[in-house]
LORO-661017 format. One record per residue (C-alpha): residue number from 0; chain; residue in one letter; x, y, z. Coordinates in steps of 0.05 Angstrom, whole numbers. Example, Ala and Ser with C-alpha at 12.3 -4.5 7.8 and 13.67 -1.06 7.14 Angstrom:
BEGIN
+-----+----+----+--------+--------+--------+
!   i ! ch ! aa !      u !      v !      w !
+-----+----+----+--------+--------+--------+
!   0 !  A !  A !    246 !    -90 !    156 !
!   1 !  A !  S !    273 !    -21 !    143 !
+-----+----+----+--------+--------+--------+
REM end
This chain:
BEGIN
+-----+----+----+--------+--------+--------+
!   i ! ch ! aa !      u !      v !      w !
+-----+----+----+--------+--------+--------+
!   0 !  A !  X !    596 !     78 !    395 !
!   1 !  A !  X !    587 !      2 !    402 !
!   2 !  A !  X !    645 !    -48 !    404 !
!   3 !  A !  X !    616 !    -72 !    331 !
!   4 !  A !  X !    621 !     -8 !    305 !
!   5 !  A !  X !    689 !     13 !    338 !
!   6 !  A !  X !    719 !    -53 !    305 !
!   7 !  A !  X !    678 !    -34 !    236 !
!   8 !  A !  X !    722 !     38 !    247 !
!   9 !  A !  X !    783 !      0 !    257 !
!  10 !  A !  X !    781 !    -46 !    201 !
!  11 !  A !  X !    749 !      2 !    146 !
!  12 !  A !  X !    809 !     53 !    163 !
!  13 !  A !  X !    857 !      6 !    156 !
!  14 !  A !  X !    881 !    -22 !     96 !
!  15 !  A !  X !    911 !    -87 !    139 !
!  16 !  A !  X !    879 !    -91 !    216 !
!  17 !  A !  X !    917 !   -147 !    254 !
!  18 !  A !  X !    874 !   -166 !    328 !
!  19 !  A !  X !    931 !   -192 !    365 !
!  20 !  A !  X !    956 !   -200 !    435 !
!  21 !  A !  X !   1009 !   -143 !    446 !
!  22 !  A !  X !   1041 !   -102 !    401 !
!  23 !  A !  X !   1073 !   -111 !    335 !
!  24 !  A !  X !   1140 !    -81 !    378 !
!  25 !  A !  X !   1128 !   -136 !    436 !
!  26 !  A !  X !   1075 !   -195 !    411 !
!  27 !  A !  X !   1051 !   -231 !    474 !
!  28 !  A !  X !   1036 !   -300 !    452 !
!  29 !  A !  X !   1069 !   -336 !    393 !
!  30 !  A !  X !   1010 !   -341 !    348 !
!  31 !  A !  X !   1004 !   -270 !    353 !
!  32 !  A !  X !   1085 !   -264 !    341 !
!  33 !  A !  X !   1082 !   -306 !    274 !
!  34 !  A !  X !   1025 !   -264 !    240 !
!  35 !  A !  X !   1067 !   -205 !    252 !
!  36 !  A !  X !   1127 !   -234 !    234 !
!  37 !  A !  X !   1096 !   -256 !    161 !
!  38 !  A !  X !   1074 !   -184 !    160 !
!  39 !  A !  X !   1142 !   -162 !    158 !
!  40 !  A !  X !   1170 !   -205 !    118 !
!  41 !  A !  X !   1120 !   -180 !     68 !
!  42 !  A !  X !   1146 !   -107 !     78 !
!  43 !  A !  X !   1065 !    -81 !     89 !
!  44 !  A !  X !   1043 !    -34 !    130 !
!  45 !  A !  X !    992 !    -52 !    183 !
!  46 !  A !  X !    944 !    -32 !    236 !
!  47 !  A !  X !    939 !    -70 !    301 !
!  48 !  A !  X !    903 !    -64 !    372 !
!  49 !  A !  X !    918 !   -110 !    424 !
!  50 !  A !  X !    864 !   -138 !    454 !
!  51 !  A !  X !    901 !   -148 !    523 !
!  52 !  A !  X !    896 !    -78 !    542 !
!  53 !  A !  X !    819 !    -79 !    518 !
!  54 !  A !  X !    764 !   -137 !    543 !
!  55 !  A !  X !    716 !   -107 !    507 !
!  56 !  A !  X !    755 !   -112 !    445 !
!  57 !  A !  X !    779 !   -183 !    462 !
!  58 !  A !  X !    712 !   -206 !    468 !
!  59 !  A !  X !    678 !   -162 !    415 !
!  60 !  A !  X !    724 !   -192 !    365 !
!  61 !  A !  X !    705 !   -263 !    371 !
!  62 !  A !  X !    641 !   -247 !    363 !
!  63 !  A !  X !    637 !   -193 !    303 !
!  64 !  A !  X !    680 !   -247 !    257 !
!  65 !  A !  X !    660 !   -310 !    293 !
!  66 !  A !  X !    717 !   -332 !    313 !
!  67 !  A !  X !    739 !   -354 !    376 !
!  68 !  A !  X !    812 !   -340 !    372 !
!  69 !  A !  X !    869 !   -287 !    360 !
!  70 !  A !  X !    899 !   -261 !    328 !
!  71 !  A !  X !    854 !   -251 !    271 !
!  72 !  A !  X !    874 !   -216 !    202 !
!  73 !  A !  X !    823 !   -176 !    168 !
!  74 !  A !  X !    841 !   -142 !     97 !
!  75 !  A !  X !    809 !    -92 !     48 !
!  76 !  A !  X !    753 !    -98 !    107 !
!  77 !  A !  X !    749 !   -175 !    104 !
!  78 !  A !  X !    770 !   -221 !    158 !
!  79 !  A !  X !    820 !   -269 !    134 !
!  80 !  A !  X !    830 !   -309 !    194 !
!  81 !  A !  X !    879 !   -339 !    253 !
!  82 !  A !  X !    947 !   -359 !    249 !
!  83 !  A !  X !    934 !   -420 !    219 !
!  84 !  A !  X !    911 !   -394 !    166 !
!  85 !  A !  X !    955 !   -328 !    152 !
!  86 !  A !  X !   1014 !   -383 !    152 !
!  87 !  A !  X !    982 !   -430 !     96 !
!  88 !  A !  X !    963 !   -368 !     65 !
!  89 !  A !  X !   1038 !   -340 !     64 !
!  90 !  A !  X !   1073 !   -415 !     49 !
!  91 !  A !  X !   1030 !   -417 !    -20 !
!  92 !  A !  X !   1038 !   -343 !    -39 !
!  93 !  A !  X !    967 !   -330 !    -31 !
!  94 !  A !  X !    966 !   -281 !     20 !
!  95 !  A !  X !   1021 !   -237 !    -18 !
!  96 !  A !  X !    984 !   -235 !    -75 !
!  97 !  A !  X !    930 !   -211 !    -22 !
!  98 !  A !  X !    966 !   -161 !      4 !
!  99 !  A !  X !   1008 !   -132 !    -57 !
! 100 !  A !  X !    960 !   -141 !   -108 !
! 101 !  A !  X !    971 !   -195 !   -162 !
! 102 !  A !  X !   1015 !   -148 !   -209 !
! 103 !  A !  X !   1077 !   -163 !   -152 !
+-----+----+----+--------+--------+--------+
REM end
């Protein structure tokens, strides 16, 4: 299996796939920390793999959503994006509508 199609795996199994450095338990870098923490606060469940304990996965990432950083938020099997992102996302409601479905 290639690294495309072992991230394709990951992300059509999962409802929520979060690419992040660490683990959801211990988050390694604060960017990573944040995404998980808006997670939570959203009560959802999620995937993750942390892309420290894999280079192939670290790098493969980048390249299969084109985008060079983590941690990176893919839903219903579309990436989402960064930190940035997830935390404009959250602020306006956006992403829990997203993630609950608009009849929360």
């Amino acid at each position: 299996m290639t690294i495309d199609e072992r991230i394709q795996h990951e992300i059509d199994t999962h409802r929520i796939m979060l690419y992040m450095k660490g683990t959801p338990e211990l988050p390694m870098c604060g960017f990573s920390q944040t995404v998980v923490e808006i997670l939570k606060r959203l009560n959802v469940e999620f995937a993750s793999s942390d892309v420290l304990k894999d280079m192939e996965v670290r790098e493969g990432i980048k390249k299969f959503s084109d985008w060079p950083t983590i941690p990176q938020l893919y839903v219903d099997g579309e990436f989402i994006g960064g930190c940035d992102i997830c935390v404009e996302m959250y602020q306006s409601g956006e992403l829990e509508k997203l993630l609950k479905g608009s009849d929360s």
